[in-house]
C-alpha positions in Angstrom: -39.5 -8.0 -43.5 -43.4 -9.0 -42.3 -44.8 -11.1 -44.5 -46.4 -8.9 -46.6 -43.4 -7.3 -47.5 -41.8 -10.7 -48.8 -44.9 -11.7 -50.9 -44.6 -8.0 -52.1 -40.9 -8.4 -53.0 -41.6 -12.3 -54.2 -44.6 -10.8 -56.9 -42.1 -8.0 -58.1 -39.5 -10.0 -58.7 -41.2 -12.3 -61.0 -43.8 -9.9 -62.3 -40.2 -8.4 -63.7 -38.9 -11.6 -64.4 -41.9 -12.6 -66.3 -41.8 -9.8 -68.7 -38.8 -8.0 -69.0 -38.4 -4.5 -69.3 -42.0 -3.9 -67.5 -41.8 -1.7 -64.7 -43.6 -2.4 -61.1 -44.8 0.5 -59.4 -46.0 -0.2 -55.5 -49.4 1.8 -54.7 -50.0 -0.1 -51.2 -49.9 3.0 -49.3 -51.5 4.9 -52.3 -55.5 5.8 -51.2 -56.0 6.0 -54.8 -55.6 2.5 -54.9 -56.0 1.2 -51.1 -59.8 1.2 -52.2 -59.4 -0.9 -55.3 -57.8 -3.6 -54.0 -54.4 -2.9 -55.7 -51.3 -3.2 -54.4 -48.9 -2.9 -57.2 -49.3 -1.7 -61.3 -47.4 -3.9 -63.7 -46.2 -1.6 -66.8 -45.7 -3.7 -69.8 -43.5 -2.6 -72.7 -46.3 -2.5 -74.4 -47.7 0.6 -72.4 -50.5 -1.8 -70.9 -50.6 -1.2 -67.3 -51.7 -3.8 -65.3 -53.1 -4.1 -61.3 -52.0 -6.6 -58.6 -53.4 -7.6 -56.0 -50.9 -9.4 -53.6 -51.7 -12.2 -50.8 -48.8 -13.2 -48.3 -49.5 -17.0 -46.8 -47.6 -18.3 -43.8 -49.2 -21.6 -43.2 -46.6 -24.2 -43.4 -48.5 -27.3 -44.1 -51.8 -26.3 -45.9 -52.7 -26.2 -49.9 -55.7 -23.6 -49.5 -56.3 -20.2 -50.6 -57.6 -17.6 -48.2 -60.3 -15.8 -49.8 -61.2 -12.4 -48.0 -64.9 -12.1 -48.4 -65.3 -9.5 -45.1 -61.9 -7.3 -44.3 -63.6 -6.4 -41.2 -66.5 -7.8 -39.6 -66.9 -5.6 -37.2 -67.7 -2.3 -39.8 -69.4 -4.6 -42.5 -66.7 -4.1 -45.0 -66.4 -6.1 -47.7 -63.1 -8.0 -48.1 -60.5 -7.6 -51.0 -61.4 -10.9 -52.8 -65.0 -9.0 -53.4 -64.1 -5.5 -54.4 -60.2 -5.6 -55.8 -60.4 -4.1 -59.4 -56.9 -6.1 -59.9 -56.4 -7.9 -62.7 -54.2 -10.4 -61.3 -53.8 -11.8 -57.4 -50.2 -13.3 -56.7 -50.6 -15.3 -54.3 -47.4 -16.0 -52.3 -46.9 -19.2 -50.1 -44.4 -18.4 -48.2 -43.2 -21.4 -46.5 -43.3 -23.6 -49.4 -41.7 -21.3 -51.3 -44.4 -21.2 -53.9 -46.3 -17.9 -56.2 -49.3 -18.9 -57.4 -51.1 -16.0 -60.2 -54.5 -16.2 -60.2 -56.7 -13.9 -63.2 -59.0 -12.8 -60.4 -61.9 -11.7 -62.8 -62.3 -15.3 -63.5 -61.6 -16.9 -59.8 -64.0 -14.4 -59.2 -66.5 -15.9 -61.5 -66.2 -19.3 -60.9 -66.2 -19.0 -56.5 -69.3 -16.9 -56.2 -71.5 -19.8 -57.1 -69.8 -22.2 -55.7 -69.1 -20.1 -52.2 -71.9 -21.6 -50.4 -69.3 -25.0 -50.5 -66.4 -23.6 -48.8 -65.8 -23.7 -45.3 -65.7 -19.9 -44.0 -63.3 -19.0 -41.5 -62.4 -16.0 -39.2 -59.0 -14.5 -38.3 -58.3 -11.5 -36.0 -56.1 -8.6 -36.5 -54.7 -6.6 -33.8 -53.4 -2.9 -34.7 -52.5 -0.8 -31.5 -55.9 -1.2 -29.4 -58.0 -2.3 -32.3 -59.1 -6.0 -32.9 -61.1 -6.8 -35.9 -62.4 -9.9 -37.7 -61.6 -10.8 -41.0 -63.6 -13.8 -42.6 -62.5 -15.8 -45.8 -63.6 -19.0 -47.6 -60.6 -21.8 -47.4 -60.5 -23.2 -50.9 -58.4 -26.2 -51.8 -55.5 -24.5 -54.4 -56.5 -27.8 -56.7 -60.6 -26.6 -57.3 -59.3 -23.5 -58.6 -55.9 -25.0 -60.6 -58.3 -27.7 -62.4 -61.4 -25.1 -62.4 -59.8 -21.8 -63.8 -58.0 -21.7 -67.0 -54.9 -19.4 -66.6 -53.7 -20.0 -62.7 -49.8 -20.4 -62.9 -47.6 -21.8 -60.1 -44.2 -20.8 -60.0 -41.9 -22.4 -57.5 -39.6 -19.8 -55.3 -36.0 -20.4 -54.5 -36.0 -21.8 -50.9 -34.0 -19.8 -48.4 -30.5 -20.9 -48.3 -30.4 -21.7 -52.4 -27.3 -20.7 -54.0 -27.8 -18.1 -56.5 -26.4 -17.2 -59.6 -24.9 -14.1 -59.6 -24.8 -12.1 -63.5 -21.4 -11.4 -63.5 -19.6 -13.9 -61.4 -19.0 -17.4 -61.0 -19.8 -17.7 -57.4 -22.5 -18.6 -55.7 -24.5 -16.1 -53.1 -26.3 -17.3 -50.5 -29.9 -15.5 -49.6 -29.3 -13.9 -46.2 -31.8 -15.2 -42.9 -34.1 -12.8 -41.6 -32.6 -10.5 -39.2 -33.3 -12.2 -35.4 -35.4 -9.0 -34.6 -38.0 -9.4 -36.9 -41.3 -9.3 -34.8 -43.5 -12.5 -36.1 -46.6 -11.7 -37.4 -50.0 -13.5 -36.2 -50.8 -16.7 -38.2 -54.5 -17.1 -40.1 -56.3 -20.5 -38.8 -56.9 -21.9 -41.2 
């Protein structure tokens, strides 16, 4: 799996975990929802019906959030941070094993005023011939933890933890990536 699909798979398992018996429903490659900025709808037992908006970060060694303000420079598009009708962005940190939910209405809020403060930085994406420039504002995960009321980090079993298994006493072992998984092109930043 790219990374993506793992911060995909991290956000379903606790959105599921979080509130059990909800339902997640994945709408990535839905156009109703490509547009909005929604990758998954969280069905509560309630009924309520809930959209995420998930964020996959490889960076091993960096505390920052990746805010897409332009998905592609090139067409003048705005980026998903801007326009996602989500009410919540997981935000997944891979390689420290930590999901971070942000209510993105009020990150939202309190960035745009404050944007003007964050260093901007580009990355480049490369699908088939195309190359496009996405640009994002780096912001220290500790401004928005002290800032916004609501942000919850959940720490992720690391690769390699023993698990638990419902009906059994032994322990299971979470299986490495398979050696031909293509790596994916890392954001500087």
């Amino acid at each position: 799996m790219g990374a993506a699909d793992r911060a995909v798979q991290h956000a379903r398992t606790w959105l599921q975990s979080a509130e059990p018996g909800s339902l997640v429903h994945d709408v990535q490659e839905d156009p109703r929802f490509q547009h909005r900025g929604v990758d998954l709808l969280w069905e509560l037992p309630s009924g309520e019906v809930r959209g995420i908006e998930v964020k996959g970060d490889r960076q091993p060694r960096r505390k920052r959030y990746f805010f897409e303000l332009v998905s592609n420079l090139e067409r003048d598009t705005p980026g998903c941070f801007l326009y996602s009708g989500a009410d919540l962005m997981v935000y997944v940190f891979l390689v420290q094993n930590e999901l971070h939910v942000l209510p993105l209405k009020a990150v939202r809020e309190w960035f745009l005023p404050r944007a003007k403060g964050y260093e901007l930085r580009h990355t480049f994406t490369q699908t088939g011939a195309i190359r496009y420039t996405t640009v994002g504002a780096v912001v220290p995960v500790k401004d928005v933890q002290e800032a916004v009321p609501g942000v919850k980090h959940i720490p992720l079993p690391r690769r390699g933890d023993a698990r638990q298994e419902p009906a059994s006493d032994t322990a299971v072992a979470e299986a490495p990536p398979p050696a031909h998984e293509r790596p994916e092109e890392d954001v500087p930043y």
